[in-house]
C-alpha positions in Angstrom: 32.6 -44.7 46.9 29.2 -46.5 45.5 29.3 -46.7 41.7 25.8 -46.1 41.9 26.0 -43.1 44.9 27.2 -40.9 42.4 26.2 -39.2 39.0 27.2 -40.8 35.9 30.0 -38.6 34.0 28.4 -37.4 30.3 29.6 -39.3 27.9 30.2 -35.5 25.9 30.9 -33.0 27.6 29.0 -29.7 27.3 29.3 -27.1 24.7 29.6 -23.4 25.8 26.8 -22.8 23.7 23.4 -24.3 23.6 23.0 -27.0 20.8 21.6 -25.4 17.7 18.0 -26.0 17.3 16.7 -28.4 15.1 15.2 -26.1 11.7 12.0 -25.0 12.0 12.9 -24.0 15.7 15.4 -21.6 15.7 12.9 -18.8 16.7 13.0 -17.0 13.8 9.1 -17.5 13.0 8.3 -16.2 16.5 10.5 -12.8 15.9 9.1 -12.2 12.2 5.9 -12.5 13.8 6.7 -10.2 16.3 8.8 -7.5 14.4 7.0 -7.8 11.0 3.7 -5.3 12.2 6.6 -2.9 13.4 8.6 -3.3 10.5 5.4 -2.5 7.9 4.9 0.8 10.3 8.4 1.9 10.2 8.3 1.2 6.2 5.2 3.3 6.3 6.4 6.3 7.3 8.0 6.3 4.4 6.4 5.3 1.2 2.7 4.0 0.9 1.2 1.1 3.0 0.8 -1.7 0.2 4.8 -0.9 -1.0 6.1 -0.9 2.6 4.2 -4.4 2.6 6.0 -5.6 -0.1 9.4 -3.9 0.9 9.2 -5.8 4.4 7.7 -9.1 2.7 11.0 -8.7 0.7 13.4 -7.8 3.3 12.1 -10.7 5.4 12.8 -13.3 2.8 16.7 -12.0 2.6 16.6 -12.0 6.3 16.2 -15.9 5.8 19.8 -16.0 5.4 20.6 -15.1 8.6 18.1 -17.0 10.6 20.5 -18.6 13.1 21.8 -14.9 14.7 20.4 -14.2 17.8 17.4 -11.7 17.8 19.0 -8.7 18.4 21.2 -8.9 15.7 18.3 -10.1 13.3 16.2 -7.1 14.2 19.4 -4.9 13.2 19.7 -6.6 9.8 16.3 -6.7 9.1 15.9 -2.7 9.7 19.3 -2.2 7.1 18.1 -4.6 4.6 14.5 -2.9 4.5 16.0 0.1 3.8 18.4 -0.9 1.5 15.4 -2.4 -0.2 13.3 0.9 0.6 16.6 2.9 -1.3 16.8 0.3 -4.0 13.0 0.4 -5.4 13.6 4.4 -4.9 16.9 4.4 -7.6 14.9 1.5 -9.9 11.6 4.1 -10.0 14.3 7.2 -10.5 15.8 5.9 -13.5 12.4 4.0 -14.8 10.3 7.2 -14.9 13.7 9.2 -16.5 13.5 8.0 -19.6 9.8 8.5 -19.8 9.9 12.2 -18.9 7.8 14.4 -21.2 8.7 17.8 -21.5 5.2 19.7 -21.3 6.2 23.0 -22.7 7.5 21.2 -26.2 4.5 18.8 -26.8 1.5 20.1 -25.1 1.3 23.5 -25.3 -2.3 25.0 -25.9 -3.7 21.4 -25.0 -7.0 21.8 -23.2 -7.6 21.3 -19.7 -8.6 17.8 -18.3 -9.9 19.8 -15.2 -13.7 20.5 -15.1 -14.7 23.9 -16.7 -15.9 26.6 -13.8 -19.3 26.1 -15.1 -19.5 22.4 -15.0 -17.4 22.9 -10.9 -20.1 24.9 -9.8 -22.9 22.7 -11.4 -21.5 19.7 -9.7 -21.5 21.5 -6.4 -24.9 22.9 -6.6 -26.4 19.8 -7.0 -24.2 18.3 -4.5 -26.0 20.6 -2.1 -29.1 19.6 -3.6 -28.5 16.2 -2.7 -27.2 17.2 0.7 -30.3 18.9 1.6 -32.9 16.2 0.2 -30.8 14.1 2.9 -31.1 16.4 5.4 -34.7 16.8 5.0 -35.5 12.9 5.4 -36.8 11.6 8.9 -34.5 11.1 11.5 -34.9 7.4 11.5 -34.8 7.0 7.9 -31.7 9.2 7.4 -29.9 7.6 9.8 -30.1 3.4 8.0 -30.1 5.3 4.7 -26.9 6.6 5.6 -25.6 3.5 7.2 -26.4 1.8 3.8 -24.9 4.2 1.1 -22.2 5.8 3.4 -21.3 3.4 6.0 -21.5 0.9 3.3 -23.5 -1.3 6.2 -25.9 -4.4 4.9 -29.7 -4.6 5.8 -28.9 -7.1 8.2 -25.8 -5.3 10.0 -27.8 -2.0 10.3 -30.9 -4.1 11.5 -29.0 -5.5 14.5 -27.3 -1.7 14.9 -30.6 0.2 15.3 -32.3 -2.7 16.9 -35.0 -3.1 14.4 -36.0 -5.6 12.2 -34.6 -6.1 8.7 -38.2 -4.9 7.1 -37.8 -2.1 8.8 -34.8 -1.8 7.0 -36.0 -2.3 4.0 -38.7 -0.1 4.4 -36.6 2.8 5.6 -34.4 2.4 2.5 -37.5 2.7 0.1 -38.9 5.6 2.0 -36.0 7.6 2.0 -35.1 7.1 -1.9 -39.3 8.2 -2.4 -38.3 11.3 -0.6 -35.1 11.4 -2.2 -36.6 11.2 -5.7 -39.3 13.7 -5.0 -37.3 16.3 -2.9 -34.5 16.6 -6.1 -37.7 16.5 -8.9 -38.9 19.5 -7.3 -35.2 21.2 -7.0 -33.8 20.7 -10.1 -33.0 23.1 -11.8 -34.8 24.0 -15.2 -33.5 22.0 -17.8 -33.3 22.4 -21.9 -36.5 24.5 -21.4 -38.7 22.1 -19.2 -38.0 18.5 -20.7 
């Protein structure tokens, strides 16, 4: 046989296993990019959406440690360690908030109420039908960008290019609507101190 007819024989042979890959490549971005959205959701279900945040940003630096397992394995461990963190924060909170426990009955008895008095409720809720109906009354157009503005939180601009009008339109929408406003709730209010 031709020395050059065949294939050269590797110098090493080769391993079983792929060659680990050099840091940085290991994969382990790509899959906390692709679990970390699932992870938060999971968390959620559980405790409130800026704490499962921080309970996944958490578990995902721990799950550094094991950054060379293969996926399935990581997505295992990362699901345990964010609940052992989840449990953790839980106990930590528990025994925080013991000490501070107030018994009511011993040091607040006879306190007043911080809730509204049933006078003041139903003064706040009258008026917030007053207001309700002063909106209601406006013009269709002008009810509909005032609301974009002070509900929809919408700028002139934004609401401009919604409606398909110009932005001093907008503006003049906005001005009309607090005139009627203004005027609507003056003649609806209710009398106050005698007439002042």
């Amino acid at each position: 046989m031709n020395a050059y007819s065949d294939p050269p024989e590797p110098e090493h042979p080769e391993p079983e296993h792929p060659a680990p890959r050099p840091r940085g490549d290991d994969g382990f971005e790509r899959f906390v990019l692709e679990h970390r959205e699932a992870l938060v959701r999971f968390l959620s279900k559980r405790t409130g959406e800026e704490d499962a945040k921080d309970i996944a940003q958490e578990s995902l630096v721990r799950l550094m440690r094991y950054r060379g397992q293969p996926a399935e394995q990581l997505k295992l461990l990362m699901y345990r360690i964010a609940m052992n963190e989840f449990n953790d924060r839980g106990r930590r909170q528990q025994s925080q908030h013991a000490s501070a426990h107030v018994s009511f009955d011993q040091h607040f008895h006879g306190l007043p109420s911080a809730d509204l008095a049933h006078d003041q409720r139903v003064a706040n809720q009258q008026e917030l039908a007053r207001v309700r109906e002063a909106i209601l009354r406006l013009p269709t157009k002008c009810r509909q960008v005032y609301l974009l503005n002070r509900i929809e939180g919408m700028s002139y601009t934004e609401i401009a290019r919604h409606c398909g009008i110009s932005i001093k339109a907008v503006e003049k929408h906005i001005g009309r609507a607090l005139v009627l406003l203004r005027l609507h709730l003056r003649e609806n209010l209710p009398d106050m101190a005698g007439g002042a």
